[in-house]
C-alpha positions as a Markdown table, in Angstrom:
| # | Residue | x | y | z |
|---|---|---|---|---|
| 1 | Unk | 60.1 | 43.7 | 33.8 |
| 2 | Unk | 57.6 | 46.6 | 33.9 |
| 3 | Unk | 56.0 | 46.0 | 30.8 |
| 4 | Unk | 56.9 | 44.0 | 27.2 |
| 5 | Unk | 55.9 | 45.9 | 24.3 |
| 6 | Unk | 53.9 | 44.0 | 21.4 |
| 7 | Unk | 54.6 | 44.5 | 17.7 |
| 8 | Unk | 51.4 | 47.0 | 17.5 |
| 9 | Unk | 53.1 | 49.2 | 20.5 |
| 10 | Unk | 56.6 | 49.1 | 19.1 |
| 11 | Unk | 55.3 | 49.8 | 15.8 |
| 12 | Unk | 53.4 | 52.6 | 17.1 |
| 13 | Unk | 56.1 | 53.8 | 19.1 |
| 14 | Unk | 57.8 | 54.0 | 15.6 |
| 15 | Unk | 55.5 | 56.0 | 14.0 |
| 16 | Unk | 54.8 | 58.7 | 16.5 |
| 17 | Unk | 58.8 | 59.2 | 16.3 |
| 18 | Unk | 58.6 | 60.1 | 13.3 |
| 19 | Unk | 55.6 | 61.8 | 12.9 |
| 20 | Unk | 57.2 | 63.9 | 15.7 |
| 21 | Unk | 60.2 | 64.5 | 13.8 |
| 22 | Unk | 58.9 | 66.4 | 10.9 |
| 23 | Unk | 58.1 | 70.0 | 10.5 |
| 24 | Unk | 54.5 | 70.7 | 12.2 |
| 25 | Unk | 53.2 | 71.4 | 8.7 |
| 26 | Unk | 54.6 | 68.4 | 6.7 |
| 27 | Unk | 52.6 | 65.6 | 4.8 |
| 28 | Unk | 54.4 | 62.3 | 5.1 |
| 29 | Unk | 53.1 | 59.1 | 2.8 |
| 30 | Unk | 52.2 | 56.1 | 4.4 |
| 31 | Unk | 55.0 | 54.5 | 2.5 |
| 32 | Unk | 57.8 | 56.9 | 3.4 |
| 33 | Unk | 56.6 | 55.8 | 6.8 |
| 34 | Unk | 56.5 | 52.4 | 6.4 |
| 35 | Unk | 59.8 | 52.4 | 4.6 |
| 36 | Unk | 61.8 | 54.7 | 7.2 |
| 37 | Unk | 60.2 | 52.7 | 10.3 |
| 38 | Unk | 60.2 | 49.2 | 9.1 |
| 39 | Unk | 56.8 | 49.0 | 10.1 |
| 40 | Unk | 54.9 | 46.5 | 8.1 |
| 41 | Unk | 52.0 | 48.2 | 5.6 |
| 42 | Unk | 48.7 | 46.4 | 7.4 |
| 43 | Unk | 50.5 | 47.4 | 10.8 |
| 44 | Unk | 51.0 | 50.7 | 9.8 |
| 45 | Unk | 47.5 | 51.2 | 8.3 |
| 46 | Unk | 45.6 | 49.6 | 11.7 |
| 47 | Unk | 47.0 | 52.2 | 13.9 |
| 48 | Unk | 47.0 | 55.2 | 11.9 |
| 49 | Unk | 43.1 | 54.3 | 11.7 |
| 50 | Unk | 43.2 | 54.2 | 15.7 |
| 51 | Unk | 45.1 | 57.1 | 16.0 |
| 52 | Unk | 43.3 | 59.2 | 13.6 |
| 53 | Unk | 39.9 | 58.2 | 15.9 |
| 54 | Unk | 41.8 | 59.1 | 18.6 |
| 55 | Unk | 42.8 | 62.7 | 17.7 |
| 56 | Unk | 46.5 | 62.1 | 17.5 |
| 57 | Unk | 47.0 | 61.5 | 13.9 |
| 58 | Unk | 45.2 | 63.1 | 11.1 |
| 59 | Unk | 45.0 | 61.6 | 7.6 |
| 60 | Unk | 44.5 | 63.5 | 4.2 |
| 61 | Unk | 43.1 | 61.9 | 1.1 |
| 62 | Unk | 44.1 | 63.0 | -2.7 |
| 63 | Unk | 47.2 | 63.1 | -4.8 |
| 64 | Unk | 49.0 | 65.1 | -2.5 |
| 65 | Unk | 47.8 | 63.3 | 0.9 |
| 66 | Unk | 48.9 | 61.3 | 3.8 |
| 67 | Unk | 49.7 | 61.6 | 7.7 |
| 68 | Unk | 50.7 | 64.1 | 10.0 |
| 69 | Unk | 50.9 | 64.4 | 13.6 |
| 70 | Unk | 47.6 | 66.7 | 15.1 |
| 71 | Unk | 48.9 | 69.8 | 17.1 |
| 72 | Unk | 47.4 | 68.3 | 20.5 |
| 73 | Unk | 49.5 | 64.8 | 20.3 |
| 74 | Unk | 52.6 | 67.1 | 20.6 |
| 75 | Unk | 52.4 | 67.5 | 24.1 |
| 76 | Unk | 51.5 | 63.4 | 24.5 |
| 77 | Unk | 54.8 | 61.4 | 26.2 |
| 78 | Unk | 55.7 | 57.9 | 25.5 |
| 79 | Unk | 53.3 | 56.6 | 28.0 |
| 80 | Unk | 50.5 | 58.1 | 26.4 |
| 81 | Unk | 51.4 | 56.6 | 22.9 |
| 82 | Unk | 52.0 | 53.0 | 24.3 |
| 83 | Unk | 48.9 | 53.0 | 26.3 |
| 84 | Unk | 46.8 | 54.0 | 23.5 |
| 85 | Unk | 47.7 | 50.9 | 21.7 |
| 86 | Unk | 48.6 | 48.5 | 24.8 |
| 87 | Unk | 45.8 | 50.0 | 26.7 |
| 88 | Unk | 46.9 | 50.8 | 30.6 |
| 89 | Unk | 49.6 | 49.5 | 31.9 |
| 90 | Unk | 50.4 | 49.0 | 35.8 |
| 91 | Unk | 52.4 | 52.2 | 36.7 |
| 92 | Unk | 52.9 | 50.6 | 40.5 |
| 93 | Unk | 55.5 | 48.0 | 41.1 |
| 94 | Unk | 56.3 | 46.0 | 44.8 |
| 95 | Unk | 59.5 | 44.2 | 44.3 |
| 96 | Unk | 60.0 | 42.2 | 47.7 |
| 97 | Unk | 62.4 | 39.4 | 47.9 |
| 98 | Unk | 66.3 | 38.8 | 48.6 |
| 99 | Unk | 69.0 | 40.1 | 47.1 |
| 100 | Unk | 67.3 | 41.8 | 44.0 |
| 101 | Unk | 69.8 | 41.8 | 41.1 |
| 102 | Unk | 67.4 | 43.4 | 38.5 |
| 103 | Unk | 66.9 | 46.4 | 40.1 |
| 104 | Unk | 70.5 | 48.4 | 39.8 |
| 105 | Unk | 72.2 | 49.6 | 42.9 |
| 106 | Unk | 74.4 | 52.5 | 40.7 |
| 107 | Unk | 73.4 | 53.4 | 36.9 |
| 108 | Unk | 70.7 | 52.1 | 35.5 |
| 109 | Unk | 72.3 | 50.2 | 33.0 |
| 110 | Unk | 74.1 | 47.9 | 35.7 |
| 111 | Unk | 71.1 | 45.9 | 35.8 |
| 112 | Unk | 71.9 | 41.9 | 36.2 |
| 113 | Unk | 68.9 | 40.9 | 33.8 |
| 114 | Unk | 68.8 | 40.7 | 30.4 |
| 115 | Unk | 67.3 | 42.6 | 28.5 |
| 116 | Unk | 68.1 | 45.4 | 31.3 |
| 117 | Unk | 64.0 | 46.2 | 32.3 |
| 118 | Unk | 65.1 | 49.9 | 32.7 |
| 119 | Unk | 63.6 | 50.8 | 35.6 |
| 120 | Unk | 64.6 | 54.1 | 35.6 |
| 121 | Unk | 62.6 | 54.8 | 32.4 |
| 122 | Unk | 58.9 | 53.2 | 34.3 |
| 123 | Unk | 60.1 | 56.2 | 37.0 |
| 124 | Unk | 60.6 | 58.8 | 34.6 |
| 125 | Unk | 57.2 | 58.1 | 33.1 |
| 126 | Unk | 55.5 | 59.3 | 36.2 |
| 127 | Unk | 55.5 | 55.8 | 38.0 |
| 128 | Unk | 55.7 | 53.8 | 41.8 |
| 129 | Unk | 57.9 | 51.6 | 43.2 |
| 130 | Unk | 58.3 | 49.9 | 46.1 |
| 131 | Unk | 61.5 | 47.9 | 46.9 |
| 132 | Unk | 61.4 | 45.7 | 50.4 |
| 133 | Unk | 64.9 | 43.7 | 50.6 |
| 134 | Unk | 67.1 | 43.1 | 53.5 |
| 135 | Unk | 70.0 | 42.5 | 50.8 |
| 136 | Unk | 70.0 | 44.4 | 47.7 |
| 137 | Unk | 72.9 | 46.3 | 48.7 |
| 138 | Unk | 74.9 | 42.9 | 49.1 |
| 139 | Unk | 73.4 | 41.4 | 45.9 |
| 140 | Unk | 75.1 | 44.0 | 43.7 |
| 141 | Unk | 78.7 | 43.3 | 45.7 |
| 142 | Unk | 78.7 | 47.0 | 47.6 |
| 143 | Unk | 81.1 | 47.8 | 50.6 |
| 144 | Unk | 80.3 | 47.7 | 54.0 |
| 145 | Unk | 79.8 | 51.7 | 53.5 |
| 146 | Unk | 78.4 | 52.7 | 50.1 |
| 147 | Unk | 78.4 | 56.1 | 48.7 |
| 148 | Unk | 75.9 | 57.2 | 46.3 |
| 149 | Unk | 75.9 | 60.0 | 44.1 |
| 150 | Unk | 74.4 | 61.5 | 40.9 |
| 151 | Unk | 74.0 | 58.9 | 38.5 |
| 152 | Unk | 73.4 | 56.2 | 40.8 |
| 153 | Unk | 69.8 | 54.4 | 40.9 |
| 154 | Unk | 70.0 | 54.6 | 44.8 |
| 155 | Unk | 70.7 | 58.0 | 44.8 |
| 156 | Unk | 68.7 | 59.1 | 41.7 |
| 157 | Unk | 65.6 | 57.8 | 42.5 |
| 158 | Unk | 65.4 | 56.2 | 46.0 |
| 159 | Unk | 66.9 | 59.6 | 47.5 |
| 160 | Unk | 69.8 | 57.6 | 49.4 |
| 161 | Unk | 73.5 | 59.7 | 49.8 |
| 162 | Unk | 75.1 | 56.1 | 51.7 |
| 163 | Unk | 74.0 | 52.9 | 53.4 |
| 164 | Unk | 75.5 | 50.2 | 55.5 |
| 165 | Unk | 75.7 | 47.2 | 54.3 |
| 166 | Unk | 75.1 | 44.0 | 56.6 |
| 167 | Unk | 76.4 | 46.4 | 59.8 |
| 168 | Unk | 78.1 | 44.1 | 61.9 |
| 169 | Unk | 76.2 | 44.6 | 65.1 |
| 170 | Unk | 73.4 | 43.3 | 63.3 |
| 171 | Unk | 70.2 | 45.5 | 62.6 |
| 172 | Unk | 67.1 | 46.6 | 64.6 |
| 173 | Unk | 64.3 | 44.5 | 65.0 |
| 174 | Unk | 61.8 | 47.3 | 66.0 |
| 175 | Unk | 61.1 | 50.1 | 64.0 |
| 176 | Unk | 59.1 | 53.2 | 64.7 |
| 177 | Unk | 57.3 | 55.3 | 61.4 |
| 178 | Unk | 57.1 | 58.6 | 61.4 |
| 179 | Unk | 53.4 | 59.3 | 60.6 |
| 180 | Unk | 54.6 | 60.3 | 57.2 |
| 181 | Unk | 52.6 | 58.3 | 55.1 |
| 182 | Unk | 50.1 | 55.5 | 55.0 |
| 183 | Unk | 53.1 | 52.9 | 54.8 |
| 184 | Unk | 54.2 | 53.9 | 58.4 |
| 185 | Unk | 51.4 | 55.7 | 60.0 |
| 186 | Unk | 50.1 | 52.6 | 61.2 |
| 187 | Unk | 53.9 | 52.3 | 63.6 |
| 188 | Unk | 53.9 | 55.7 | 65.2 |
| 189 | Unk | 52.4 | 54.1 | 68.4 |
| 190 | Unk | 52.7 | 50.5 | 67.7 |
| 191 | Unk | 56.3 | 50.1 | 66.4 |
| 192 | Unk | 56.8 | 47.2 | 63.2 |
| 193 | Unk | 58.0 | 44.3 | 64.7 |
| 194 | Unk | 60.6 | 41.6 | 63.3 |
| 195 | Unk | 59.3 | 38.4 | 65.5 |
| 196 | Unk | 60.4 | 35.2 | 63.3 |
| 197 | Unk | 63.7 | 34.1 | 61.8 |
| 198 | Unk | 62.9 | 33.8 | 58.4 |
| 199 | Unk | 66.1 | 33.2 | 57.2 |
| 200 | Unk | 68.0 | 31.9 | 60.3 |
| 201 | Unk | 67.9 | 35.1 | 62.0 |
| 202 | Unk | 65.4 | 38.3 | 62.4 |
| 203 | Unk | 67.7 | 40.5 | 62.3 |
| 204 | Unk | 69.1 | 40.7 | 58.9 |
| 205 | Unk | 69.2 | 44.2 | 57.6 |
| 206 | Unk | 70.6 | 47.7 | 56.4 |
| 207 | Unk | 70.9 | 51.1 | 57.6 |
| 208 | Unk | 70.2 | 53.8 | 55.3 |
| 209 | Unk | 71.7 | 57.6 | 54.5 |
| 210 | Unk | 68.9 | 59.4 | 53.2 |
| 211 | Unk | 69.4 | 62.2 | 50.7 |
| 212 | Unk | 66.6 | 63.5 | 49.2 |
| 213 | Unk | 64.7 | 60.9 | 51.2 |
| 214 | Unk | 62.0 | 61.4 | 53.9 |
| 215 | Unk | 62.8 | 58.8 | 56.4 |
| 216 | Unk | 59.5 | 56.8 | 57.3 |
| 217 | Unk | 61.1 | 54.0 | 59.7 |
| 218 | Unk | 63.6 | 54.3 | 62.5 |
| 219 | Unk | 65.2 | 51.7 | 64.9 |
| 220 | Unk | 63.7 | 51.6 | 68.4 |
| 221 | Unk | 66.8 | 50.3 | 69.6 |
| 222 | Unk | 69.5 | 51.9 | 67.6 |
| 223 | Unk | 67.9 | 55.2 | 65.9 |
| 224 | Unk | 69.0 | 54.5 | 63.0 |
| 225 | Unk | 67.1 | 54.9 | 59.3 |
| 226 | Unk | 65.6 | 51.5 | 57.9 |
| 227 | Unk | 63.0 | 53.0 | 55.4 |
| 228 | Unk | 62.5 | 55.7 | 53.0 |
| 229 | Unk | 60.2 | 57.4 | 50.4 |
| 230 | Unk | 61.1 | 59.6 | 47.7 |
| 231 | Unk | 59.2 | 61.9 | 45.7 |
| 232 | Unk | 61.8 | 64.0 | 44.2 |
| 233 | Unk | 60.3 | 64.5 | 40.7 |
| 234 | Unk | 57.0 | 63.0 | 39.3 |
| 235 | Unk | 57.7 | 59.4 | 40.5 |
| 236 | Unk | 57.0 | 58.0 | 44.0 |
| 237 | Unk | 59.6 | 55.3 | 45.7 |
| 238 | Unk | 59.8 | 53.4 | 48.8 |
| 239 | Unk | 62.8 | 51.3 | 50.0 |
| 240 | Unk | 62.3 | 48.8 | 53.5 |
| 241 | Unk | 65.6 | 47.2 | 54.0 |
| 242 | Unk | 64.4 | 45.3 | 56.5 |
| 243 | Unk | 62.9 | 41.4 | 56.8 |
| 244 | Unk | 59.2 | 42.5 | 55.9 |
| 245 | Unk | 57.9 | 39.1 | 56.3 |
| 246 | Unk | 59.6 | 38.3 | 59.6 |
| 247 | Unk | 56.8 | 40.1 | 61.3 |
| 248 | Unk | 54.8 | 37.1 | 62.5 |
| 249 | Unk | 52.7 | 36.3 | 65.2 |
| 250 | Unk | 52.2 | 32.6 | 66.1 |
| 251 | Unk | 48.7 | 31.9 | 67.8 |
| 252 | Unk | 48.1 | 29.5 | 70.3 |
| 253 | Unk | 47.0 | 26.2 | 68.0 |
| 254 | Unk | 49.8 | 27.1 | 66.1 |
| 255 | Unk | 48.6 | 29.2 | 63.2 |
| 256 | Unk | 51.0 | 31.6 | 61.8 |
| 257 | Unk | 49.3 | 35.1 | 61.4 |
| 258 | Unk | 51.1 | 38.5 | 59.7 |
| 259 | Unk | 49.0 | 41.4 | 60.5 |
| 260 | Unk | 51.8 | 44.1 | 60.6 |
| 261 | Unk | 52.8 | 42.7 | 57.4 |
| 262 | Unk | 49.4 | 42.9 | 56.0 |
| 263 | Unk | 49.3 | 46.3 | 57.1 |
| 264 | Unk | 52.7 | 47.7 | 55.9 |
| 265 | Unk | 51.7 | 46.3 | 52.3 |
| 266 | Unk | 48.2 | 48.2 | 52.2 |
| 267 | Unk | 50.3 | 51.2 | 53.5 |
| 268 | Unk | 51.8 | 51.0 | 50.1 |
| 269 | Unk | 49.4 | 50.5 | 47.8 |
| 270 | Unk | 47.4 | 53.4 | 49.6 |
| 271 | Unk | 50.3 | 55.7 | 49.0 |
| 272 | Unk | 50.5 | 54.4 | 45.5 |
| 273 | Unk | 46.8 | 55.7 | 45.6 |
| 274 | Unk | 45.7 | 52.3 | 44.2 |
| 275 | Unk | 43.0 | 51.9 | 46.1 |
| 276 | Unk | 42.7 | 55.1 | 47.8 |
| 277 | Unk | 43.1 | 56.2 | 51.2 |
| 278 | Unk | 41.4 | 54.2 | 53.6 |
| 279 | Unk | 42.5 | 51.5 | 55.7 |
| 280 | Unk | 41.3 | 48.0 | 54.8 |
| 281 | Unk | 38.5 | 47.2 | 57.1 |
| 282 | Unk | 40.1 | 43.6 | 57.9 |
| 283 | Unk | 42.3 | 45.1 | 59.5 |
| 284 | Unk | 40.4 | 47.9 | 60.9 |
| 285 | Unk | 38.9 | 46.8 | 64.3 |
| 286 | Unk | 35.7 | 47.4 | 65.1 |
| 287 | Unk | 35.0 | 46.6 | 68.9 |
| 288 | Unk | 37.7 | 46.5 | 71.8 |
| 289 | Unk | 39.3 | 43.5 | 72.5 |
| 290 | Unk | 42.3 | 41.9 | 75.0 |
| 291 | Unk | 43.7 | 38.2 | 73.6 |
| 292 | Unk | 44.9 | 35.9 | 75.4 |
| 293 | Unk | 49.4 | 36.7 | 75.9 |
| 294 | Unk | 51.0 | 34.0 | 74.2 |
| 295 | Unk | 53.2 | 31.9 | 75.4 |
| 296 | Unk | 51.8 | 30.9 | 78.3 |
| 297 | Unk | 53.2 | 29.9 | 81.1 |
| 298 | Unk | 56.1 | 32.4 | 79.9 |
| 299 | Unk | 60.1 | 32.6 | 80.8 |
| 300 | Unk | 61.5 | 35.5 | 80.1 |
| 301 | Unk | 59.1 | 37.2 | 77.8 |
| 302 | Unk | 55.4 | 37.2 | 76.6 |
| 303 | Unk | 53.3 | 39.6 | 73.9 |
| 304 | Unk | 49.6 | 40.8 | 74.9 |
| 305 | Unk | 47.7 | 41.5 | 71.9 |
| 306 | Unk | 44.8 | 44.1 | 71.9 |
| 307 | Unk | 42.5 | 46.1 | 69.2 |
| 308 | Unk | 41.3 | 49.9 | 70.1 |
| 309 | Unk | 37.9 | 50.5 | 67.6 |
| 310 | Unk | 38.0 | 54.1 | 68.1 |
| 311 | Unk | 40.6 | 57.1 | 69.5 |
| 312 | Unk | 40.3 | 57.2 | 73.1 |
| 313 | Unk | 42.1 | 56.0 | 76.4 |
| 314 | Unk | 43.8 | 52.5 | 77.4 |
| 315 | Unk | 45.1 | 51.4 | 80.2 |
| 316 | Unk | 46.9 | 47.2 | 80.8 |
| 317 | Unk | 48.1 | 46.5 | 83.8 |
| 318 | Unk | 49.5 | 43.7 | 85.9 |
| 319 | Unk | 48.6 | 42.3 | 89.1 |
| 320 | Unk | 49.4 | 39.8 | 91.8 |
| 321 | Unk | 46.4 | 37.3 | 93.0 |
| 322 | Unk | 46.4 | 40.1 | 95.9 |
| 323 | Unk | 45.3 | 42.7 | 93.5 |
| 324 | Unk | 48.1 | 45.1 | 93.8 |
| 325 | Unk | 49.4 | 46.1 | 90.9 |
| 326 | Unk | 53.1 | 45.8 | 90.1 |
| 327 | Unk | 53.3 | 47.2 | 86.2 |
| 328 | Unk | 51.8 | 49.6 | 84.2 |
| 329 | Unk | 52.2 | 48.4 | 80.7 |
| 330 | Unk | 50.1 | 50.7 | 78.9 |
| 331 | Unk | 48.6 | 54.0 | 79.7 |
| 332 | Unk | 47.6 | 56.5 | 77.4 |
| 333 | Unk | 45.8 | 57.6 | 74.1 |
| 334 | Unk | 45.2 | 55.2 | 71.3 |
| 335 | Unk | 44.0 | 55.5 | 67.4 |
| 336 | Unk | 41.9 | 53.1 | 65.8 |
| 337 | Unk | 44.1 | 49.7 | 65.3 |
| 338 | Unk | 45.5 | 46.7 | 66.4 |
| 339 | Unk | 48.6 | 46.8 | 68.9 |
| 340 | Unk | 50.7 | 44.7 | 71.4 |
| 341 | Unk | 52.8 | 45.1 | 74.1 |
| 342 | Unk | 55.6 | 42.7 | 75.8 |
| 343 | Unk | 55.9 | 42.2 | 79.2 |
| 344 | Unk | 59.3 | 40.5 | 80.6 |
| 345 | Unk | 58.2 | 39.5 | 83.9 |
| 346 | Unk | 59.5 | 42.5 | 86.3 |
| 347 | Unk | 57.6 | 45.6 | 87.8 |
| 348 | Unk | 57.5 | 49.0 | 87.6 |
| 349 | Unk | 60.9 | 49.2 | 89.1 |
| 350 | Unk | 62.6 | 46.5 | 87.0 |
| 351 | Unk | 63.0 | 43.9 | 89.5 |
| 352 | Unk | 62.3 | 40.3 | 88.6 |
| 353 | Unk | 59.0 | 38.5 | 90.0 |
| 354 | Unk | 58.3 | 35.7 | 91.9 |
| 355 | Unk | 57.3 | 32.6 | 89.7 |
| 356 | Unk | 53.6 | 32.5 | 90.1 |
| 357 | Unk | 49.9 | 33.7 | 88.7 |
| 358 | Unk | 49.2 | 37.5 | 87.6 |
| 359 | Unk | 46.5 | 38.9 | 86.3 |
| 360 | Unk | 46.6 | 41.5 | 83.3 |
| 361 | Unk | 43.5 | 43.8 | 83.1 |
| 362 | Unk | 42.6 | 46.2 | 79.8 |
| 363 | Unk | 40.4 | 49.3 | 80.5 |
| 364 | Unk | 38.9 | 51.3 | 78.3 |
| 365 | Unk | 36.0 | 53.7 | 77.9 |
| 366 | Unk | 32.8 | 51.6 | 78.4 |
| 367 | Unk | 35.1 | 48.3 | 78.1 |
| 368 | Unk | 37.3 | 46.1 | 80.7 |
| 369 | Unk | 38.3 | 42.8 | 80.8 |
| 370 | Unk | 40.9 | 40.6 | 82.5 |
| 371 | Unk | 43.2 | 37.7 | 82.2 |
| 372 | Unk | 45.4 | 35.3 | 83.6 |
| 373 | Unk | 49.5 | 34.5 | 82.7 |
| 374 | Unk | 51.7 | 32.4 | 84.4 |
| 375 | Unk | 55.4 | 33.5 | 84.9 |
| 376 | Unk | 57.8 | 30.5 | 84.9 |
| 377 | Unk | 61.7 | 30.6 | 86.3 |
């Protein structure tokens, strides 16, 4: 849930109702208060002391005193009221999982959990959310081709006018951003890559209809929409129906290593302006560098890693042990960041290679370096 009031924010909640409720120049006793609210008397006298330090209440003594909202709290919202009592609360959620049943699909009401968290109400408030789920769509039982409209969570506040659900030729496994925002900018050049079968397969997704949406990912492959953000009123949404956390690489001695993943989830939490705008400097590299491709010896396929400190010009190619080169892989302009690229054993012109040694060289301004890989049949 978003947040769980305690008795001191309900009860405050309660009183700033009612305060709110009664003619601008009206004297209400504490009593009347407590009796109208339900709000227990030492409650009710704790936070009208808070409030009245706080400028939101004031207080008048004598025969004829008590409590009335001050002319600035009119303009306060609930958020304001709860978080003077609760002090802040997180205003950025990142659900990410399978099949989330307490989010709703349609109206907010449909939620699965009890009580309903009311997520629409943390977005009305001003609030961020990020959803990444291969299978919300399925979780709430929708068709194979979904319409949203006014009224529906998906289309209310993640933008969306359709979807398809589970599409039958399965979904892409690359996807490109757009530049957008922080949570794809990273992809323009160096597209998200699925890589692992999480759940038996890495290529479990939906494609999405935006509405209101800016779409932020598209399929390599297929062109079609797997990500969105929305910032149609004062909330801010993002929606990744893709498998996130199939974007693995798996080094050499075997360790398992997510740096796309990494990198998407900063992307968020920059947007979210959580902790600002800058890229994490773990993942921001700081020298050039060319790893070793992995697997090797390789049959059909094999992925050369390689980091780019500042913008400028790369170049990876592939040669025989004559030194001729038979593929360009790379050649062009790069940011700042860490990037791969697959090669599949052919050459420029597509035709398959001789089993044998080749040698993969990365130039660069003031930096070369080459490799070997061995291409098995």
């Amino acid at each position: 849930m978003p947040f769980r009031l305690t008795n001191a924010g309900e009860y405050a909640v309660r009183l700033m109702t009612y305060l709110a409720g009664q003619p601008p120049e009206k004297v209400v006793s504490a009593k009347e208060v407590a009796t109208a609210q339900d709000i227990p008397h030492k409650f009710l006298q704790t936070i009208v002391s808070q409030f009245v330090k706080q400028g939101f209440v004031q207080s008048f003594k004598g025969v004829n005193g008590g409590i009335q909202l001050a002319p600035a709290a009119r303009e306060m919202t609930l958020l304001q009221v709860i978080e003077a009592i609760e002090g802040p609360i997180a205003r950025n959620i990142i659900m990410f999982g399978w099949g989330n049943k307490t989010l709703p699909v349609q109206t907010p009401t449909s939620s699965w959990y009890r009580p309903n968290p009311r997520y629409d109400l943390f977005l009305d408030n001003g609030n961020r959310l990020a959803l990444i789920d291969q299978d919300w769509f399925y979780g709430h039982g929708q068709p194979a081709e979904p319409v949203f409209g006014p009224g529906d969570f998906a289309y209310d506040y993640f933008g969306l006018t359709g979807a398809v659900n589970d599409p039958v030729s399965g979904a892409d496994t690359l996807f490109t951003g757009a530049g957008v925002t922080p949570v794809d900018s990273a992809f323009v050049t160096n597209p998200y890559r699925l890589t692992h079968a999480v759940y038996g397969t890495d290529n479990w997704g939906d494609y999405l209809i935006p509405g209101t949406a800016t779409p932020i990912f598209t399929g390599v492959n297929d062109d079609n929409c797997y990500g969105v953000i929305n910032t149609d009123g004062n909330f801010h949404t993002v929606f990744l129906p893709f498998m996130a956390d199939a974007a693995v690489d798996t080094l050499p001695d075997g360790t398992v290593v997510s740096p796309q993943f990494t990198q998407l989830l900063h992307g968020i939490i920059n947007w979210f302006d959580v902790v600002g705008a800058t890229t994490p400097e773990q993942i921001q590299p700081k020298e050039f560098s060319l790893s070793p491709n992995f697997p090797n010896p390789f049959n059909p396929t094999t992925r050369i890693n390689f980091t780019v400190p500042a913008s400028g010009k790369v170049s990876i190619a592939i040669y025989n042990l004559l030194g001729q080169k038979v593929n360009q892989l790379v050649n062009g302009a790069f940011q700042s960041g860490s990037y791969s690229v697959v090669w599949n054993g052919r050459d420029g012109n597509g035709q398959q290679l001789a089993t044998g040694i080749y040698l993969y060289r990365m130039e660069a301004v003031e930096f070369s370096q080459t490799r070997k890989l061995v291409l098995l049949k």
